[in-house]
N, C-alpha and C positions, 0 to 999 in steps of 0.2 A: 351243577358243574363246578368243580374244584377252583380257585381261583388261584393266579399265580404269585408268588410272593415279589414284592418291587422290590427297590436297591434298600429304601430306609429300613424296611421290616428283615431286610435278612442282616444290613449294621446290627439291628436291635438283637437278630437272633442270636450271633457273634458274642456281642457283649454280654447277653444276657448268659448266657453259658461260660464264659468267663470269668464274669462275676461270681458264677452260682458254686464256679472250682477255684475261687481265691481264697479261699479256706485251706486247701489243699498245697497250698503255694504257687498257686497259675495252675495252666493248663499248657498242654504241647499240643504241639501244632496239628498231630494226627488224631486226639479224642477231638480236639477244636472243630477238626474237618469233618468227623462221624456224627457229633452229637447237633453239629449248625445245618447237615445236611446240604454240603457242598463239597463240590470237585476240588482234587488239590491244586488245580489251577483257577479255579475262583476263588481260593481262598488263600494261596498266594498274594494276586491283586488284593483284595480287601483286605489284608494282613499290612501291605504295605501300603496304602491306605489310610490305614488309622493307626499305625506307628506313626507316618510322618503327620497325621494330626493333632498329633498326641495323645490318643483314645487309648491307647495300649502299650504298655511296658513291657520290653523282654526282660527277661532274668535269666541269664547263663547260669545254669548248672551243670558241671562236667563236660560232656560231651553234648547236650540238648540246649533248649531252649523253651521256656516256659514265658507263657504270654498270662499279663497280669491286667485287669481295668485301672484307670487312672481317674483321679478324682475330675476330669474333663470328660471323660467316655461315661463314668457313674450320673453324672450331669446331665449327659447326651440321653441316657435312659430315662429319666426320672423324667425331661421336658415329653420325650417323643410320647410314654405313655399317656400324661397330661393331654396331647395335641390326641392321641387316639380314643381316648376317654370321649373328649371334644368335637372329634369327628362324628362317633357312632352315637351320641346323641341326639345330632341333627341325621339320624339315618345312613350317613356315608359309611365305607367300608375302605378302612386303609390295606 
Protein backbone atom coordinates (compact mmCIF):
# COMPACT_ATOMS: atom_id res chain seq x y z
CA UNK A 1 0.00 0.00 0.00
CA UNK A 2 1.15 3.41 -1.15
CA UNK A 3 1.90 5.46 1.68
CA UNK A 4 0.95 9.08 2.08
CA UNK A 5 3.30 12.02 1.85
CA UNK A 6 3.18 14.16 5.54
CA UNK A 7 3.53 18.02 5.74
CA UNK A 8 7.73 17.76 6.12
CA UNK A 9 8.30 15.52 3.13
CA UNK A 10 6.03 17.50 0.88
CA UNK A 11 8.19 21.17 2.48
CA UNK A 12 11.22 19.03 1.31
CA UNK A 13 9.25 18.20 -2.08
CA UNK A 14 8.67 22.29 -2.51
CA UNK A 15 12.14 23.09 -1.87
CA UNK A 16 13.61 20.47 -3.47
CA UNK A 17 12.30 21.48 -6.83
CA UNK A 18 12.99 24.91 -6.33
CA UNK A 19 16.33 24.47 -5.68
CA UNK A 20 16.78 21.94 -8.67
CA UNK A 21 15.20 25.30 -11.02
CA UNK A 22 17.47 27.98 -9.32
CA UNK A 23 19.75 27.63 -12.02
CA UNK A 24 16.94 28.76 -14.14
CA UNK A 25 16.25 31.93 -11.98
CA UNK A 26 13.42 30.33 -9.70
CA UNK A 27 10.70 28.72 -10.61
CA UNK A 28 6.68 30.11 -11.04
CA UNK A 29 4.25 29.24 -9.19
CA UNK A 30 2.48 26.98 -11.73
CA UNK A 31 5.66 24.33 -12.83
CA UNK A 32 6.10 24.73 -8.67
CA UNK A 33 2.51 23.24 -8.38
CA UNK A 34 3.02 20.50 -11.45
CA UNK A 35 6.36 19.18 -10.58
CA UNK A 36 5.64 19.20 -6.15
CA UNK A 37 2.43 17.54 -7.11
CA UNK A 38 0.00 19.79 -5.34
CA UNK A 39 -3.28 21.59 -5.65
CA UNK A 40 -3.12 25.22 -6.36
CA UNK A 41 -4.55 25.73 -3.14
CA UNK A 42 -2.13 23.62 -1.06
CA UNK A 43 0.44 25.22 -2.51
CA UNK A 44 -0.88 28.65 -2.17
CA UNK A 45 -0.77 27.75 1.85
CA UNK A 46 2.62 26.34 1.86
CA UNK A 47 3.89 29.09 -0.53
CA UNK A 48 2.84 31.49 2.20
CA UNK A 49 4.24 29.54 4.62
CA UNK A 50 7.65 29.41 3.79
CA UNK A 51 7.77 33.02 2.38
CA UNK A 52 6.97 34.34 5.84
CA UNK A 53 9.56 31.65 7.12
CA UNK A 54 11.99 32.78 5.01
CA UNK A 55 12.56 29.49 3.13
CA UNK A 56 11.62 31.17 -0.18
CA UNK A 57 12.29 34.25 -2.09
CA UNK A 58 10.11 35.88 -4.64
CA UNK A 59 11.56 37.61 -7.56
CA UNK A 60 9.29 39.90 -9.59
CA UNK A 61 9.91 39.56 -13.07
CA UNK A 62 7.55 41.63 -15.34
CA UNK A 63 4.36 40.52 -14.86
CA UNK A 64 5.07 36.84 -12.66
CA UNK A 65 6.60 35.83 -10.04
CA UNK A 66 9.44 33.39 -9.66
CA UNK A 67 10.11 31.58 -6.35
CA UNK A 68 13.79 31.27 -5.44
CA UNK A 69 15.47 28.85 -2.10
CA UNK A 70 17.12 30.84 0.45
CA UNK A 71 20.14 29.99 2.08
CA UNK A 72 17.44 29.04 5.53
CA UNK A 73 15.16 26.80 3.17
CA UNK A 74 18.73 25.20 1.54
CA UNK A 75 19.54 24.48 5.37
CA UNK A 76 15.94 23.24 5.93
CA UNK A 77 16.92 20.46 3.22
CA UNK A 78 20.36 19.44 4.01
CA UNK A 79 19.05 18.97 8.09
CA UNK A 80 15.69 17.04 7.01
CA UNK A 81 17.68 14.71 4.71
CA UNK A 82 20.32 14.01 7.56
CA UNK A 83 17.09 13.31 10.15
CA UNK A 84 15.82 10.98 7.14
CA UNK A 85 18.99 9.23 6.45
CA UNK A 86 18.66 8.83 10.57
CA UNK A 87 15.31 7.59 10.52
CA UNK A 88 15.53 4.78 7.78
CA UNK A 89 18.55 3.36 9.59
CA UNK A 90 16.82 2.52 12.55
CA UNK A 91 13.90 0.93 10.10
CA UNK A 92 11.47 4.09 10.32
CA UNK A 93 9.93 5.49 7.30
CA UNK A 94 9.44 9.15 7.17
Amino acid sequence: MQQYRNRLRIISDVLSVALNSSDEGGISQSVLMRRSNLSYRGLEQLLSQLLSAGMLLEKKEGSGVRYVVSAKGAEYLAHYHQFKAFAESYGLLL
